[in-house]
C-alpha positions as CSV (number, residue, x, y, z in Angstrom):
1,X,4.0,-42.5,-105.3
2,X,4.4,-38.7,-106.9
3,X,1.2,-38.0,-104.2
4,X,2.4,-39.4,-101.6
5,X,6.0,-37.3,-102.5
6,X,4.0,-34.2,-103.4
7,X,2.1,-34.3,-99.9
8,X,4.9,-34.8,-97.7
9,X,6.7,-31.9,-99.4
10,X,3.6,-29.7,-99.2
11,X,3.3,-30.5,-95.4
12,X,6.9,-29.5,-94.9
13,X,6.6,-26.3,-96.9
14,X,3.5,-25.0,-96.0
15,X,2.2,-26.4,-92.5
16,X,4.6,-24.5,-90.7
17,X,5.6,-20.7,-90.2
18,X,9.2,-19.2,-90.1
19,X,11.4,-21.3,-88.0
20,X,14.6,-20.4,-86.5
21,X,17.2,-21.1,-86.8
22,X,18.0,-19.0,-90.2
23,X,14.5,-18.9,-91.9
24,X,13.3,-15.7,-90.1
25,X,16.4,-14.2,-91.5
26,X,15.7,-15.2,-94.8
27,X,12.3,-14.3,-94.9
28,X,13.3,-10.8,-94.4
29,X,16.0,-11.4,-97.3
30,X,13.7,-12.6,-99.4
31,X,11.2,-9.5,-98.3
32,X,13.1,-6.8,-99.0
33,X,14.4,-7.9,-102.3
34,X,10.7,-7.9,-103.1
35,X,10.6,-3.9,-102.7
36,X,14.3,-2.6,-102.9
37,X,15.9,-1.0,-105.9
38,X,19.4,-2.5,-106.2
39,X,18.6,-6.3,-106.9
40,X,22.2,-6.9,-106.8
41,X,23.0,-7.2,-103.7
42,X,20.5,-8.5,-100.5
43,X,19.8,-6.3,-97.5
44,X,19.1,-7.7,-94.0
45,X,17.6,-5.1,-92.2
46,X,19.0,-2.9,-94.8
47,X,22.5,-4.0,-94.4
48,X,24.0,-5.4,-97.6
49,X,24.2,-9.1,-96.1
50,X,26.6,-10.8,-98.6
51,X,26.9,-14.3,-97.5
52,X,24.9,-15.8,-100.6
53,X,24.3,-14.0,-104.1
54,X,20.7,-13.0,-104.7
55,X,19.2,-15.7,-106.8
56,X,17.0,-17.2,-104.3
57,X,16.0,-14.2,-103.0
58,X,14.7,-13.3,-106.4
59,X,12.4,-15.6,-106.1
60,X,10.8,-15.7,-103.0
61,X,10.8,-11.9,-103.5
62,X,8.7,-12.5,-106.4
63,X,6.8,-15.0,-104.0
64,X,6.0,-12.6,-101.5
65,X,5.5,-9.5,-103.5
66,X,2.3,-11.6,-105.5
67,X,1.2,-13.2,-102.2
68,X,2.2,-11.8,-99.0
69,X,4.4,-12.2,-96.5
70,X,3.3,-15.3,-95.1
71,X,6.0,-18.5,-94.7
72,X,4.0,-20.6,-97.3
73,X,4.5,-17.8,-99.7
74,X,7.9,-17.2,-99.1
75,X,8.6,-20.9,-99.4
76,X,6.6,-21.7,-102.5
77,X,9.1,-21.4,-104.9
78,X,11.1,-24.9,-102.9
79,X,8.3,-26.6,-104.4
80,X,9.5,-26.0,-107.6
81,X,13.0,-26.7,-106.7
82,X,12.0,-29.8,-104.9
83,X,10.7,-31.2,-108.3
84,X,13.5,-30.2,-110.2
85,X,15.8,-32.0,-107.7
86,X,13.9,-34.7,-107.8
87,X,13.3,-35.1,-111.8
88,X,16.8,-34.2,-112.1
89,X,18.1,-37.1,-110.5
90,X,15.5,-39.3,-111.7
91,X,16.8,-38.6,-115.3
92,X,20.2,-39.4,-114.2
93,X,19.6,-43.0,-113.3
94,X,17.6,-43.0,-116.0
95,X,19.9,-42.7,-118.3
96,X,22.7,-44.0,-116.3
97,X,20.8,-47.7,-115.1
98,X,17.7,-47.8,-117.3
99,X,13.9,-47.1,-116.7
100,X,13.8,-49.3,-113.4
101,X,15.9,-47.0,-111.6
102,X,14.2,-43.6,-112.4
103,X,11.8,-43.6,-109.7
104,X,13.8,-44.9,-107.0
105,X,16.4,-42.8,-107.4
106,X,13.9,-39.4,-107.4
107,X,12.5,-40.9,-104.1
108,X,15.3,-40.8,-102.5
109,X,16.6,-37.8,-103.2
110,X,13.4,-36.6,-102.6
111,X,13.2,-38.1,-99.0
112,X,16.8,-38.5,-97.8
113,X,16.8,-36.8,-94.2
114,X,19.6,-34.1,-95.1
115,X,18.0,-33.6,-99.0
116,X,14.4,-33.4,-97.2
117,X,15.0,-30.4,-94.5
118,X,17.2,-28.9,-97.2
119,X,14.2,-28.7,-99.7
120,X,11.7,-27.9,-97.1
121,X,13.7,-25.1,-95.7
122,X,13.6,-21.7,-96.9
123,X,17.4,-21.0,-97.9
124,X,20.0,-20.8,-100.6
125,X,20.7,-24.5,-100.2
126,X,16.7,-25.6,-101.9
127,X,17.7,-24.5,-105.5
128,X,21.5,-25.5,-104.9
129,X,20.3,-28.6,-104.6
130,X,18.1,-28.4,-107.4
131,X,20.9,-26.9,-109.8
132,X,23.4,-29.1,-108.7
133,X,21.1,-32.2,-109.8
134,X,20.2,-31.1,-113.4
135,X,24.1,-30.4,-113.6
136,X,25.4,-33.8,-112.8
137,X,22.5,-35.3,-115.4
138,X,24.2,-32.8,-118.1
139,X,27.6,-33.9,-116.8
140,X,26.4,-37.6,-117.3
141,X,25.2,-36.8,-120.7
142,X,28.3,-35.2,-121.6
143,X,30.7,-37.0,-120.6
144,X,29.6,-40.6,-122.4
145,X,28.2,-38.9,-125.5
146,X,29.5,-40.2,-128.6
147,X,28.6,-38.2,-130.7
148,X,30.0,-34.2,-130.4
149,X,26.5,-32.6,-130.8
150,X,25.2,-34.8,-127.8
151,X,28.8,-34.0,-125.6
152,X,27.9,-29.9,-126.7
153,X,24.5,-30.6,-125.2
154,X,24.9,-32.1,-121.8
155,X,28.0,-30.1,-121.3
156,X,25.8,-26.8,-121.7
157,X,23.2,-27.7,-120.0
158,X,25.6,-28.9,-116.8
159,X,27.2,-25.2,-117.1
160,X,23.2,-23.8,-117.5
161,X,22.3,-25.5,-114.6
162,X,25.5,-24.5,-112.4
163,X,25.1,-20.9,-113.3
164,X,21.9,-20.9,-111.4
165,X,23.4,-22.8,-108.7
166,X,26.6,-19.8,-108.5
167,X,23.7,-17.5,-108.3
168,X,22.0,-19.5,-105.7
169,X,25.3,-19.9,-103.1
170,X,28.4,-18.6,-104.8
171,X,31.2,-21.6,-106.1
172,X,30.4,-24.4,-104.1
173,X,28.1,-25.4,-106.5
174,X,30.8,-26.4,-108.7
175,X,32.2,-28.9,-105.9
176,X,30.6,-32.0,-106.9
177,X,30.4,-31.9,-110.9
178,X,33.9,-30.5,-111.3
179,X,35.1,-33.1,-108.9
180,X,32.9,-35.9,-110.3
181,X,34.9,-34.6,-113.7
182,X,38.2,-35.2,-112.3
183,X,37.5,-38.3,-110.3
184,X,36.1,-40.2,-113.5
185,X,39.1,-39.2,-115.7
186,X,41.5,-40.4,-113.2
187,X,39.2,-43.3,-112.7
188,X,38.7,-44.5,-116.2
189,X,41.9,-42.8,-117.7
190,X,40.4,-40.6,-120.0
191,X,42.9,-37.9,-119.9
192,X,41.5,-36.3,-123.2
193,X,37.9,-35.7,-121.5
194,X,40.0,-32.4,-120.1
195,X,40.9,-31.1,-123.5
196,X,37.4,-31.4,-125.3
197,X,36.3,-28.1,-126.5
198,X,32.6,-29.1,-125.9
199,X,33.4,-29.1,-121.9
200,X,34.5,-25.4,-122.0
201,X,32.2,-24.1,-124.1
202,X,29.1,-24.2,-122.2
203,X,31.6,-21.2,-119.4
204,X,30.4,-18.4,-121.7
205,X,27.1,-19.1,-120.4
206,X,28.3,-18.8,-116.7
207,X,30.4,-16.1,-117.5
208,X,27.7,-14.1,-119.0
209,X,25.5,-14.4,-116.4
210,X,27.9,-14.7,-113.8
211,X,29.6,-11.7,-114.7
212,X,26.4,-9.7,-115.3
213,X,25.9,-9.9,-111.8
214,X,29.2,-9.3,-110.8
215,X,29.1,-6.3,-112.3
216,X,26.1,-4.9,-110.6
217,X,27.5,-5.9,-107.2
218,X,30.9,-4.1,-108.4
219,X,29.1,-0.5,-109.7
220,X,26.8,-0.1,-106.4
221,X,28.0,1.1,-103.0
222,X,30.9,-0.2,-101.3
223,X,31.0,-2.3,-104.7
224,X,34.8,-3.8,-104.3
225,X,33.9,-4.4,-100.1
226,X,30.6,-6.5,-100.9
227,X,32.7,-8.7,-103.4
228,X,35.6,-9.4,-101.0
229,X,33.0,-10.6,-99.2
230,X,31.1,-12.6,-101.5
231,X,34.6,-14.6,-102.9
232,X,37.0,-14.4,-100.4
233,X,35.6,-14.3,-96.7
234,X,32.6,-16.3,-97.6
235,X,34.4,-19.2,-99.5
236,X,37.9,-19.2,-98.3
237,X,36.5,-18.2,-95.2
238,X,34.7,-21.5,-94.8
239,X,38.2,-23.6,-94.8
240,X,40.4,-21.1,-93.0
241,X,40.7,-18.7,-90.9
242,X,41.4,-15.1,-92.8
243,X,41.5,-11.6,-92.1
244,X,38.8,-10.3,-91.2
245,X,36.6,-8.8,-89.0
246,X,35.1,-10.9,-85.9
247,X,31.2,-10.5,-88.0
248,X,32.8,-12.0,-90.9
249,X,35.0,-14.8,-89.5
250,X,32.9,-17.4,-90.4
251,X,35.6,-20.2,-90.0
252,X,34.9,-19.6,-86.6
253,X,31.2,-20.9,-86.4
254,X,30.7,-24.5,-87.3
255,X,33.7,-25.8,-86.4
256,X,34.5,-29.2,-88.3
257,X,36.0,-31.8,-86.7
258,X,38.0,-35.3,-87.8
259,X,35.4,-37.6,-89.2
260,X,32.5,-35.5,-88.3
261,X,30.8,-35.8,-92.1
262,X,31.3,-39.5,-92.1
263,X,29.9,-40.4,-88.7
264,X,26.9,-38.3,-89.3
265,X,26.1,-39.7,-92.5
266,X,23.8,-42.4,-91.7
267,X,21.7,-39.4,-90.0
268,X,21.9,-38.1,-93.5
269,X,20.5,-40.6,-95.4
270,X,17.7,-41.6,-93.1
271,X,15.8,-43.7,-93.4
272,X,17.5,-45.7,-96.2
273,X,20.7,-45.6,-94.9
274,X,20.4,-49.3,-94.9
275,X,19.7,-49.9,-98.5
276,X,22.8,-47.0,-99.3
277,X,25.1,-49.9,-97.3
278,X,23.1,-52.1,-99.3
279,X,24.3,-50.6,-102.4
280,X,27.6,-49.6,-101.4
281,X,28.4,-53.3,-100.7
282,X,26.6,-54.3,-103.8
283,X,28.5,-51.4,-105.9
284,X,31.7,-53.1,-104.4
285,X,31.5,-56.0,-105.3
286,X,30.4,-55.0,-109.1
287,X,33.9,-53.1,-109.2
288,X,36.0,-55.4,-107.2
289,X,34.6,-58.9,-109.6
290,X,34.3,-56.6,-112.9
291,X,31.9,-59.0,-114.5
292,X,28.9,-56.5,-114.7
293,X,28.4,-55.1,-118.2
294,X,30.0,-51.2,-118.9
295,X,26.6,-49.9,-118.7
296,X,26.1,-51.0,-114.8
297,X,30.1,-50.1,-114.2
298,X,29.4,-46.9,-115.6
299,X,26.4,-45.6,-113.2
300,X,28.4,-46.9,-110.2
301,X,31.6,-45.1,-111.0
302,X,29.2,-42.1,-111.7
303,X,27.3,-42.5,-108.5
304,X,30.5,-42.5,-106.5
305,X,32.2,-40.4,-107.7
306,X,29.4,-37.7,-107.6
307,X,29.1,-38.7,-103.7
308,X,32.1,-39.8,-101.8
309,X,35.2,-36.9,-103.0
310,X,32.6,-34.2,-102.1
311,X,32.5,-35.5,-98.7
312,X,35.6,-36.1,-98.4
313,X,36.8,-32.7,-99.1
314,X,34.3,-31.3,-96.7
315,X,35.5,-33.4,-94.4
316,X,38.8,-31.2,-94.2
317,X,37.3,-27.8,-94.0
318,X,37.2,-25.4,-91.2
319,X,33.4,-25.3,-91.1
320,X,30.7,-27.8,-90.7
321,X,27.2,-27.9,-91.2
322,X,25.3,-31.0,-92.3
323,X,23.8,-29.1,-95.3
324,X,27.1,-28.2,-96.8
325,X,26.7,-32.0,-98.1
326,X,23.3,-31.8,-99.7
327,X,24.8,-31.1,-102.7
328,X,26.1,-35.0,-103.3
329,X,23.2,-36.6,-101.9
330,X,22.3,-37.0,-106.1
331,X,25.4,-39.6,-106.1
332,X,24.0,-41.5,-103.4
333,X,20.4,-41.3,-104.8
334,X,21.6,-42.9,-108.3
335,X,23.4,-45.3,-106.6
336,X,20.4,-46.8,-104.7
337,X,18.3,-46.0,-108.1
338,X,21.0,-48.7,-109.4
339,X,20.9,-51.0,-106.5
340,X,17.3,-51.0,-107.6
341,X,17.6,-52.2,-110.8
342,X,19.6,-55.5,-109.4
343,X,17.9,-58.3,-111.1
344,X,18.8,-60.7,-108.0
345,X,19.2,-58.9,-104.4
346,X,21.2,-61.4,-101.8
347,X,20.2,-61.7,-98.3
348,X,22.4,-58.6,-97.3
349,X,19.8,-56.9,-99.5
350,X,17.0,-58.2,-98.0
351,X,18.0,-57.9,-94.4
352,X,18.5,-54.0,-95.5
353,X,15.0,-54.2,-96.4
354,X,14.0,-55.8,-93.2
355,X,16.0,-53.3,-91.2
356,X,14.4,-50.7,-92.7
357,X,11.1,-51.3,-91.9
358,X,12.0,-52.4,-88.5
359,X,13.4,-48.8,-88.3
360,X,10.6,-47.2,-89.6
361,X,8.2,-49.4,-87.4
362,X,10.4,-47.7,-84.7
363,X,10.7,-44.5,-85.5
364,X,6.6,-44.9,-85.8
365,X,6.5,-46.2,-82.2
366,X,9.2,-43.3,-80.7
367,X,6.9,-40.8,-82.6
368,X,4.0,-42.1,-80.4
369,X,5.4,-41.8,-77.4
370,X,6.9,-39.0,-77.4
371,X,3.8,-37.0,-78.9
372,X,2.0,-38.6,-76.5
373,X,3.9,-37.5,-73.2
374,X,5.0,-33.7,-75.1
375,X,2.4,-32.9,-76.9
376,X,-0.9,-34.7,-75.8
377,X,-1.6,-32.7,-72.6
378,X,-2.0,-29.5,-74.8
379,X,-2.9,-30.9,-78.3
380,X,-6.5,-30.6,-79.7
381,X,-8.2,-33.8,-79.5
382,X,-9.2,-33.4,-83.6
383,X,-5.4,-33.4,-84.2
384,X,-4.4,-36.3,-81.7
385,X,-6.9,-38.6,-83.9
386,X,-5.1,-37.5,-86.6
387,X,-1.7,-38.1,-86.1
388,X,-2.9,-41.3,-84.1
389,X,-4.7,-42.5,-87.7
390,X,-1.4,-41.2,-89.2
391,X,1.1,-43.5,-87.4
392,X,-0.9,-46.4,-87.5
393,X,-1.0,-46.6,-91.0
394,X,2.6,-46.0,-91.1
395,X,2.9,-48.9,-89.1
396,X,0.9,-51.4,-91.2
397,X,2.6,-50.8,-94.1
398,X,6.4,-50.9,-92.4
399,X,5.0,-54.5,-91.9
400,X,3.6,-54.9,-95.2
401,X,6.7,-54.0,-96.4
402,X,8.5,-56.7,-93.9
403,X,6.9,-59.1,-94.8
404,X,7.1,-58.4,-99.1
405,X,11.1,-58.1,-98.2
406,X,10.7,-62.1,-96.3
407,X,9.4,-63.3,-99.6
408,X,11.6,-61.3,-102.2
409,X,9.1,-59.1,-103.1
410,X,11.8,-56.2,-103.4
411,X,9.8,-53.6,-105.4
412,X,6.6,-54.1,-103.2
413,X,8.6,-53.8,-99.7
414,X,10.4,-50.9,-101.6
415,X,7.2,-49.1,-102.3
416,X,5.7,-49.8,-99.1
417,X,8.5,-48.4,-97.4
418,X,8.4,-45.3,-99.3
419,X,4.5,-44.9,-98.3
420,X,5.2,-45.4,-94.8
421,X,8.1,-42.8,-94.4
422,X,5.5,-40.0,-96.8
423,X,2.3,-41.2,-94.2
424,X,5.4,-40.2,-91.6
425,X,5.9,-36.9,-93.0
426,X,2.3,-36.1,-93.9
427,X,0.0,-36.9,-91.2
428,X,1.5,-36.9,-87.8
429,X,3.9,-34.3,-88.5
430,X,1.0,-31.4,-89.5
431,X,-0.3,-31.3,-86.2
432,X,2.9,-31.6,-84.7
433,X,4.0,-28.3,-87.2
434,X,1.0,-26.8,-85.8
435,X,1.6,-27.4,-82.0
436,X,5.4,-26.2,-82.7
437,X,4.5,-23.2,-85.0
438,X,3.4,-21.3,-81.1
439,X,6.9,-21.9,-80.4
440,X,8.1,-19.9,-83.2
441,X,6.0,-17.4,-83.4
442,X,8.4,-14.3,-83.3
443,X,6.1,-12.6,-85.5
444,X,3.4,-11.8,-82.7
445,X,6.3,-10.4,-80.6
446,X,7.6,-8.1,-82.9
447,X,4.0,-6.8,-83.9
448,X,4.1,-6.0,-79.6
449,X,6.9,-4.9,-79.4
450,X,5.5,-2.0,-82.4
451,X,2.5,-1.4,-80.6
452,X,4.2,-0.8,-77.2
453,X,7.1,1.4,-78.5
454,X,4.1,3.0,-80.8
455,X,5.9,6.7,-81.6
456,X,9.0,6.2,-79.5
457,X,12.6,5.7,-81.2
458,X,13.7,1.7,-80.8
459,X,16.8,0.5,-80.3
460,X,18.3,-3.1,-81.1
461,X,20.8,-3.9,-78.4
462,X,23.6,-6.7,-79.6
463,X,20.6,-8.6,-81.9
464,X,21.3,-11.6,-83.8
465,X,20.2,-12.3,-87.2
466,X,16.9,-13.2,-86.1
467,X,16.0,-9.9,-84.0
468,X,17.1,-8.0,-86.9
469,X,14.9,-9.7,-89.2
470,X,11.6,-9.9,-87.4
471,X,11.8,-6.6,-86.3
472,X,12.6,-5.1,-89.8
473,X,10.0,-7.0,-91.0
474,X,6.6,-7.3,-88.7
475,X,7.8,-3.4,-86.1
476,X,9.6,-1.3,-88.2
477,X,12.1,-1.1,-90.9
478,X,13.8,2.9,-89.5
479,X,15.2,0.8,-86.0
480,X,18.8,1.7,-84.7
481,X,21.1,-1.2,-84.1
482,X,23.8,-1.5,-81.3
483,X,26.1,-4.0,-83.0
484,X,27.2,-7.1,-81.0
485,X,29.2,-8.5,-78.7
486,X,27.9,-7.8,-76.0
487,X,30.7,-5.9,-73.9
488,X,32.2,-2.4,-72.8
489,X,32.3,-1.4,-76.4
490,X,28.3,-1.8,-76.9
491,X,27.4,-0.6,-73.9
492,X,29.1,2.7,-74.6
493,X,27.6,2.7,-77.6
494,X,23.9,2.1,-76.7
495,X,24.8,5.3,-73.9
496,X,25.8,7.4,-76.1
497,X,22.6,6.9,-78.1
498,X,20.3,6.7,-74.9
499,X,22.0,10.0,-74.1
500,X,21.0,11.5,-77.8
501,X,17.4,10.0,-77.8
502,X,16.6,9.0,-73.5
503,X,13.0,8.6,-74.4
504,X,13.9,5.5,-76.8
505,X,13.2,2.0,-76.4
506,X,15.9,-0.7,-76.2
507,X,14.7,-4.2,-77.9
508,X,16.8,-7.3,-75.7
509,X,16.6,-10.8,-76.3
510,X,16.8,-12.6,-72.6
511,X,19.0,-15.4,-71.9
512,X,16.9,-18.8,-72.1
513,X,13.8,-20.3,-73.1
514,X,10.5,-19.9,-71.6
515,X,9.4,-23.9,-71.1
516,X,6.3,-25.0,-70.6
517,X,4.2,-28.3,-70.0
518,X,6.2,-31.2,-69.9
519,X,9.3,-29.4,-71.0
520,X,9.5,-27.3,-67.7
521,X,8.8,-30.2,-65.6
522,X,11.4,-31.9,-67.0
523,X,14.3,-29.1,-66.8
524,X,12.8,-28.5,-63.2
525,X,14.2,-31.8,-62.7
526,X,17.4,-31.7,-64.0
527,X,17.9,-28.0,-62.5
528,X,18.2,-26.8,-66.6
529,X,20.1,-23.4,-66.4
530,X,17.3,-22.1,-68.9
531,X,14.6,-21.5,-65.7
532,X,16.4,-18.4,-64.7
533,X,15.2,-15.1,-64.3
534,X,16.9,-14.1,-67.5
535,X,17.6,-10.8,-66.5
536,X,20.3,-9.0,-68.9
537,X,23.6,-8.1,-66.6
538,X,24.1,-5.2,-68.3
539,X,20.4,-3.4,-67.5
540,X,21.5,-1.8,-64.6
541,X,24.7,-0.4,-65.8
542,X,22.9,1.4,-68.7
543,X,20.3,3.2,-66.2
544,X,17.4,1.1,-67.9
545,X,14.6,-1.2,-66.4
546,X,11.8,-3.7,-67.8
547,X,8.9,-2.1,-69.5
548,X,7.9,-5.0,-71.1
549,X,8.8,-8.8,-71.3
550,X,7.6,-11.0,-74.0
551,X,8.0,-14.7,-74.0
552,X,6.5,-17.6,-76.5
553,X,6.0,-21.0,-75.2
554,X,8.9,-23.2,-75.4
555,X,10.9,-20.0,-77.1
556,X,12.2,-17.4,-77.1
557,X,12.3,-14.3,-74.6
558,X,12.5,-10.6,-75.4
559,X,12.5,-7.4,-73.2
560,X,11.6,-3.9,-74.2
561,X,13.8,-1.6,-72.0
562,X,13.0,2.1,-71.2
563,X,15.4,4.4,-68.7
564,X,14.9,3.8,-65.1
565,X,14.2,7.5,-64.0
């Protein structure tokens, strides 16, 4: 099982290159920390970007300053994180439901949909997640010690493991064990939880290291500015609208809507959201009857309380991205480590089981036939075998596990539907990362847009995040940047410059994707707005014209602009 974990986690982490959207951004994050001075605070670009404190740009700048900057480098330190996630939780129902429930419960965290992409994906989120889980096993730990040295203990190493987490992306990572706290002492009525020393202790750690860095930030440049940034537009920021400028309004990306968390969360937990309804109902019933022994209550009061107020309260911010609630996927992994452990499953349970493997066996089946009409005309015929080889074993074991689940063989169908979602996310997917890394490959056009503009002043009209970062990274670091919007303001701007340097180059990303194969057949079709000529508006207006385009298959489109004399 750890294999087949380990391999589907290495194919995620190192088959592919920098995807948008967000990893080329924090590639270059995660690049410059590797060289610049000031560790404090990151640089995009050389900006100070202060969305997320450094912690994880630490890392991977360690990452890439011993081995390159290639994406497997940059993303080696997530397998690290990955494992900590996973042991982390592991522990928990360990100690929570007994030996049984270990490895489920590390499985699942492991291979959730929403816990998967966010341990794959090179961001803050990866050791969040991993922080997060070693602090609700401390918080466990602490809070049904019986003894005071044992309370000391898993209280310090909860606030251990959240200081990393702060350091990783800021206070939320106090969300789900403070509010696990709180819901638990409401819950079970143990008021005088909130007035042990031994909980409060362990913040001299976090201060110490919290403040450390605060400091830092505080005595560089623009000191007070980046930390107005850090706590009050990038937290408050995410659940209302505050003043400040339009670049750092972030309640206005992402908006949330009214149930948007809860009707997405079966995508979430894919492909075991069945067995999670499974052991919701299950968990219900424990509470509801009360016969279950304290132990069992216990790890179900735990489990929910670590998962459902977390959503809850992100339910009601002004932002919403589906990773915001990786943090309480641990809760919903020690509750299906406990549903596990069930010494009799009903047949609710078992048609979860079934339903799994029926999805699976789908998913297998959509996976076919979609690489086979997308990706089949252009794919090497080695990695068609491949993924072919791949989804048929995936399929036999869905079966095998269908059929173990018919004759309450729980632990076998679980197992075999663990091996068939790994063989899912090991062997079709590499070639499929393969055929999609020339999608993404913005590294090649920043490399031409340097040797085009090759002793010629270049100019970043409007970029997003991603422009900046793969030109800072793979052209050159010295480029002058037009801020966005788009609008009368920037195109004064970019004049004024044009007028100061006319034999610069201006860097444009077009409107658009360039489709290819299949894809352009189909938006031919349906008249997609993305076959346009892609010309920007505002070219004419600032006197310049095309000197060169640059376009990857199925992605993005640049333009180098020179004056049109």
């Amino acid at each position: 099982m750890f294999i087949a974990l380990l391999g589907a986690w290495c194919v995620g982490l190192f088959a592919r290159g920098y995807w948008t959207p967000d990893e080329p951004r924090e590639a270059d994050l995660a690049w410059r920390m590797s060289w610049q001075t000031d560790k404090a605070v990151p640089l995009l670009a050389g900006e100070a970007f202060c969305e997320k404190p450094p912690f994880a740009y630490w890392v991977a700048g360690a990452s890439i300053g011993a081995f390159g900057t290639r994406a497997w480098a940059a993303r080696l330190p997530n397998l690290l994180y990955a494992l900590v996630a996973a042991l982390g939780a592991g522990l928990l129902a360990r100690r929570s439901s007994g030996p049984r429930a270990a490895v489920p419960a590390a499985a699942a965290l492991a291979t959730f949909l929403l816990s998967y992409q966010t341990l794959v994906w090179l961001a803050t989120d990866a050791p969040l997640l991993a922080a997060v889980s070693v602090a609700l096993y401390g918080a466990y730990g602490g809070f049904y010690a019986e003894r005071t040295a044992d309370r000391l203990r898993g209280y310090t190493l909860m606030h251990a493991a959240l200081a990393v987490g702060f350091l990783s992306k800021s206070a939320v990572a106090w969300m789900v064990p403070a509010l696990a706290i709180l819901v638990l002492v409401v819950w079970e009525r143990r008021w005088r939880e909130l007035a042990r020393w031994e909980l409060y202790a362990g913040l001299a750690l976090q201060a110490l290291v919290i403040l450390t860095w605060v400091a830092a930030v505080y005595l560089g440049p623009d000191g007070a500015q980046h930390l107005k940034v850090f706590f009050w537009n990038n937290l408050a920021g995410r659940f209302t609208h505050v003043d400040a400028p339009q670049g750092l309004q972030y309640a206005a990306g992402h908006r949330n809507s009214p149930g948007k968390y809860f009707l997405e969360l079966p995508l979430y937990l894919w492909p075991w959201t069945l067995l999670a309804a499974a052991a919701l109902r299950r968990a219900w019933r424990a509470l509801r009857i009360g016969r279950a022994g304290a132990g069992e209550l216990r790890a179900v009061r735990f489990a929910l309380a670590a998962a459902l107020p977390s959503l809850a309260l992100l339910s009601v911010a002004a932002t919403a991205r589906n990773i915001y609630l990786a943090p309480a996927l641990p809760g919903f992994a020690l509750l299906l480590g406990w549903w596990a452990t069930l010494e009799s499953h009903d047949r609710w349970d078992i048609r979860a089981l079934r339903g799994t493997a029926f999805l699976l066996l789908l998913a297998t089946l959509v996976f076919a036939g979609a690489g086979a009409v997308l990706f089949a005309p252009s794919a090497p015929g080695g990695s068609l075998a491949i993924a072919a080889l791949g989804l048929l074993v995936a399929g036999v074991l869905a079966i095998r596990a269908d059929s173990a689940a018919r004759h309450d063989r729980t632990p076998r169908a679980q197992l075999a539907l663990l091996l068939a979602y790994c063989v899912l996310l090991i062997v079709p997917a590499w070639p499929l990362y393969r055929e999609v890394n020339a999608w993404q490959d913005l590294q090649s056009i920043a490399q031409a847009v340097e040797s085009d503009g090759r002793g010629r002043p270049l100019i970043l009209m409007a970029p997003d995040e991603t422009t900046q970062a793969v030109i800072d990274m793979y052209a050159r670091t010295d480029a002058e940047l037009v801020p966005g919007p788009l609008g009368p303001m920037a195109l004064g701007n970019l004049r004024e410059r044009l007028a100061r340097e006319p034999d610069a180059l201006v860097v444009t990303l077009l409107p658009g994707r360039e489709l290819t194969g299949t894809f352009r057949r189909a938006a031919e079709r349906f008249h997609a707005g993305a076959l346009d000529d892609g010309l920007p508006t505002w070219m004419a207006a600032a006197g310049l014209k095309i000197a060169h385009r640059y376009a990857l298959p199925n992605g993005r489109r640049y333009a180098l602009l020179e004056a049109d004399r």
